[in-house]
N, C-alpha and C positions, 0 to 999 in steps of 0.2 A: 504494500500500500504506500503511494507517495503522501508527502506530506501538505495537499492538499485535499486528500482524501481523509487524511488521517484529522484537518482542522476539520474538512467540511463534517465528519466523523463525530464530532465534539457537539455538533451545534443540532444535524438531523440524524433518526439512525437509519444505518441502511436495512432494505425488506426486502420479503421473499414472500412473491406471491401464486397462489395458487386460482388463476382463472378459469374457474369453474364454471359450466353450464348451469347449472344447478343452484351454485354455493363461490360464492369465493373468499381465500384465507388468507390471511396476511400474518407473517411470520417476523417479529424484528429479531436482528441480528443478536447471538448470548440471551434472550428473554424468550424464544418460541413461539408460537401462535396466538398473537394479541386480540384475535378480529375475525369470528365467522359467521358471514352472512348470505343470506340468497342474493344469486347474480339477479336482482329485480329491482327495475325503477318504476315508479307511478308517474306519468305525466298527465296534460293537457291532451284531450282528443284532438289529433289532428296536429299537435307540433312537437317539437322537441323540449319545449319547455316543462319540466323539474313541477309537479302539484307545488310542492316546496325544498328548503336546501336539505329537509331531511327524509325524502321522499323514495329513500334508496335502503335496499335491504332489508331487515325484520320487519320494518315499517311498514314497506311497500308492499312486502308479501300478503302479511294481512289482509287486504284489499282487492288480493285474487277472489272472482266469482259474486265480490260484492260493492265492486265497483258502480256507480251510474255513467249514464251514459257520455258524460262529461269528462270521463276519468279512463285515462287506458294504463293500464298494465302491463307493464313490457317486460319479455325475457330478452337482454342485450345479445347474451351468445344462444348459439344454437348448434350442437354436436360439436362441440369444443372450441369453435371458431366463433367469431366477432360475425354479427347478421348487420347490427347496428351500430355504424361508425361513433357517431356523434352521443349518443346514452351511454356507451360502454366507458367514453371519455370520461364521462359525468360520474358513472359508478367510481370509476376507478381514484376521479381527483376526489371525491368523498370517504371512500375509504382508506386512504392515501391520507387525506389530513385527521380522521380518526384516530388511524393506529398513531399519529404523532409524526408522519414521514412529510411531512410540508409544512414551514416554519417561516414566513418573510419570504425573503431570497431566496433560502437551503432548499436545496434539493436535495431528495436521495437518490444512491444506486439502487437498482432495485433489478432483480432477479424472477422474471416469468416464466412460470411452466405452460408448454404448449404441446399439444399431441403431437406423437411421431410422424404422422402423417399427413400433414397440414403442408400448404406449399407455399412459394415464397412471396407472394400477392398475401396468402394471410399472415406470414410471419409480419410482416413492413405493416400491417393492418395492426396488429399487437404490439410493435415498438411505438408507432406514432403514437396509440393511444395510451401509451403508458408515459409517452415525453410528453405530452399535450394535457398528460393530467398531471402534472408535477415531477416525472425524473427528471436526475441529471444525468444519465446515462444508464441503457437498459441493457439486460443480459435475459439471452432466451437459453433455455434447456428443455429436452425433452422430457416429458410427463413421467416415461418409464426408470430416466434414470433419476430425474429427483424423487420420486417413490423407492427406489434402491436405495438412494442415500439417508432419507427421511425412515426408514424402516429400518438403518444399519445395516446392511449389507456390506460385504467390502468389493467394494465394483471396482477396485484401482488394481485387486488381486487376479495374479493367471490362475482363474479357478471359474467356474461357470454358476452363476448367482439368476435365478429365472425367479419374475415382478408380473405379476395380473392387477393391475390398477382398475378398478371399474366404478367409474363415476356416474354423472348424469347423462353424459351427451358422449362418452367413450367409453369403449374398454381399452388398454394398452397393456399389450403383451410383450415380454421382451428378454433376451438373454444377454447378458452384461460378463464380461471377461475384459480386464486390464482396462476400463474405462471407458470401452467401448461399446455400443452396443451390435453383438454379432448375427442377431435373427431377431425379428420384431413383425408383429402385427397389429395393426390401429381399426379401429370396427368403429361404426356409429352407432353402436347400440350398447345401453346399458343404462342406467336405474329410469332416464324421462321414459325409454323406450316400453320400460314393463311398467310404469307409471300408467299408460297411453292405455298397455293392452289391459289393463286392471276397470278401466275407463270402460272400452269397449265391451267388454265381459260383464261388467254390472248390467249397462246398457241393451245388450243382445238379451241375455237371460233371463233376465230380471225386470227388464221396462223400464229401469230406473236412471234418470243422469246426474252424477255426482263428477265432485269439481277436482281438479287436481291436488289440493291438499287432501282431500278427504283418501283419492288414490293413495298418496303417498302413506298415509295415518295405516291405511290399508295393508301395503306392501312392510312400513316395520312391525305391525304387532303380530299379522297372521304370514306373513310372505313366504312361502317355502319353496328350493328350487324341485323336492320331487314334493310326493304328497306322503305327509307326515303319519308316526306309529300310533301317534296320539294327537287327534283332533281337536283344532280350535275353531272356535270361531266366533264372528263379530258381528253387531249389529251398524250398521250405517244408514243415514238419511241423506235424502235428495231430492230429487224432483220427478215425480209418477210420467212417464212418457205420453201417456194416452191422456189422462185428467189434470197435467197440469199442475196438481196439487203436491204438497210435499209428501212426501211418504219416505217409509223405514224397511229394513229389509238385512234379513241376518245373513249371512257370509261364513262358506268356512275357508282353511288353509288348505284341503283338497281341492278346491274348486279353484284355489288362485291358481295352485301350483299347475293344473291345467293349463288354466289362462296365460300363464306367463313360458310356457315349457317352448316356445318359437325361439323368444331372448334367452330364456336361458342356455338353449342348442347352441344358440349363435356363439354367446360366450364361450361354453366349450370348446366347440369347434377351433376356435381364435385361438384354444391354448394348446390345440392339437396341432395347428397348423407349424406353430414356430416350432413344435417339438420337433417334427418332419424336418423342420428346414436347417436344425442345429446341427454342427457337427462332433461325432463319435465321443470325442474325448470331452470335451464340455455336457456333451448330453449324461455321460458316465458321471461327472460331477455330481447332477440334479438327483444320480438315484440315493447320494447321500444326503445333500443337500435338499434336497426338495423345492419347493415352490412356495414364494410366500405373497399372498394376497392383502392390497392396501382398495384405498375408496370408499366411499360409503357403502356402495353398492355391494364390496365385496361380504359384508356382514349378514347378509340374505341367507336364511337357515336352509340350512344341507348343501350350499353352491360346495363349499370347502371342499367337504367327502364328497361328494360329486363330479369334482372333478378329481378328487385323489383317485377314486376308484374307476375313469374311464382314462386317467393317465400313468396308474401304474405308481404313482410318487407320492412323498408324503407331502400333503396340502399345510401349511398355517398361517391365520388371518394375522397380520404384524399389529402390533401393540399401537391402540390409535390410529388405527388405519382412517379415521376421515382425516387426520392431520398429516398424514404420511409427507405428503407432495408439497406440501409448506414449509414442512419443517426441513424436508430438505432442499429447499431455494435457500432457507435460510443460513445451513450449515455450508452450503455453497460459497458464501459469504467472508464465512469463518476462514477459506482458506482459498482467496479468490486467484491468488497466483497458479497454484499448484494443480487447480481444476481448470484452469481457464479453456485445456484443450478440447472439456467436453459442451463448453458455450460456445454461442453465438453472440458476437459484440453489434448492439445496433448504435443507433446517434447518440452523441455525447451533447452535451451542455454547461 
């Protein structure tokens, strides 16, 4: 670190952010995850402008399904990339001065993770709007390896370390050996996806249309990736399809794991895929080593043995796996020289 880095250092700290579909996390440098909120802002119908300056995140969520007509509610990203240039901006300079990282003048460095599979129109789309909402200079990393690093892995070792990240709007698959990542696959599907089909399944079955938290409320108490030994299940309210009227309607954990068994294939498959594609002596690694799963999504009961058991390996969810990908932006940070071969350096300021 030079020793402008080191004053500017003193006055803001530098972040590691996880830009999420779904959620996004803000990690300061030596303190950890300061800040997790949905990627969601409430505006004016019809413009860009902010309901108000605190219009972003747990606030804005809120406001899903129960907005008027006056009010829209926007998700900024959408399957891990930016849809909305100009909101994403607005998310990001909010959370950004939240967690403490924008002071007067100071700016931070700040560390973004982005899917492995994203291309370089959306990378410059994720730097602008992370300069444009207060950095001084951005650093991009992929999703899978700050989940390795955030979950301790040792990704700098000639040894074969294998990350299933499954968030909102991805899943990322990936094998990491000496820093690098050597086999990878990036899906658009994972926790909105089986959010959506939870949606659909009420709706088709049931007659009933419930809103996306309620999905989500859904997916964590009953969510299972096969169908469970021991049945749950839950009551939900909505709105009657034919009448109009509200209505209630019980739900069990057999019937999601139905509903959801398309994403869940998909996931799998995505961790079969890179297995195929790894080579011998790394793949040998994993049969001691095993697989270890971060994201929110990865918490979904049975995904784990699920897939330990159609991949032969042993499965385990890493410790705080919603902060996995945060926390390692942040520990990125900790040691910016030494890692820097596995960044991307965008505009400075």
């Amino acid at each position: 670190m030079g020793l402008f880095d080191s004053v500017m250092g003193m006055f803001v700290p530098d972040l590691g952010i996880d830009l999420g579909t779904a959620n996004t996390l803000v990690a300061v440098q030596e303190k950890g995850v300061v800040l997790a909120e949905p990627s969601v802002v409430a505006v004016k119908r019809g413009t860009k402008q902010l309901l108000d300056p605190n219009a972003v995140g747990n606030q804005a969520k809120l406001m899903i399904g129960k907005n008027p007509g006056s009010i829209e509610v926007i998700r900024p990203m959408k399957d891990g990339v930016i849809a909305d240039l100009e909101l994403t901006e607005a998310m990001l300079r909010y959370f950004i001065a939240k967690a403490g990282g924008r002071r007067g003048s100071f700016r931070p460095r700040v560390v973004v993770a982005v899917p492995s599979g994203i291309n370089e129109v959306e990378k410059g789309a994720v730097t602008n709007s992370a300069m444009n909402a207060g950095a001084r200079q951005v650093f991009l990393i992929k999703e899978p390896m700050a989940a390795a690093i955030g979950a301790g892995l040792p990704v700098g070792d000639a040894v074969g370390s294998m990350i299933v990240d499954i968030g909102g709007g991805t899943t990322e698959v990936a094998v990491i050996s000496l820093a690098g990542i050597v086999a990878s696959e990036s899906v658009r599907c994972a926790g909105d996806e089986i959010d959506n089909a939870i949606i659909k399944y009420v709706k088709t079955k049931h007659g009933i249309v419930i809103g996306e938290n309620t999905a989500e409320q859904v997916k964590i108490q009953i969510g299972c990736a096969e169908v469970p030994e021991v049945e749950m299940r839950m009551r939900i309210r909505g709105r009657d399809l034919r009448s109009g009227m509200p209505a209630g309607v019980e739900i069990t954990a057999s019937e999601i794991a139905g509903a959801i068994h398309t994403q869940v294939a998909s996931i799998v498959n995505s961790v079969k895929m890179v297995l195929e594609r790894t080579a011998p002596e790394l793949a040998s690694d994993l049969i001691d080593r095993g697989i270890v799963m971060a994201g929110g999504t990865s918490q979904l009961r049975g995904l784990a043995a699920l897939i330990g058991r159609e991949t032969g390996l042993p499965v385990r969810v890493a410790d705080d796996p919603l902060t996995c990908v945060a926390r390692g932006c942040a520990a990125v940070l900790d040691n910016l020289e030494a890692l820097q071969p596995i960044l991307e350096t965008g505009t400075q300021r």
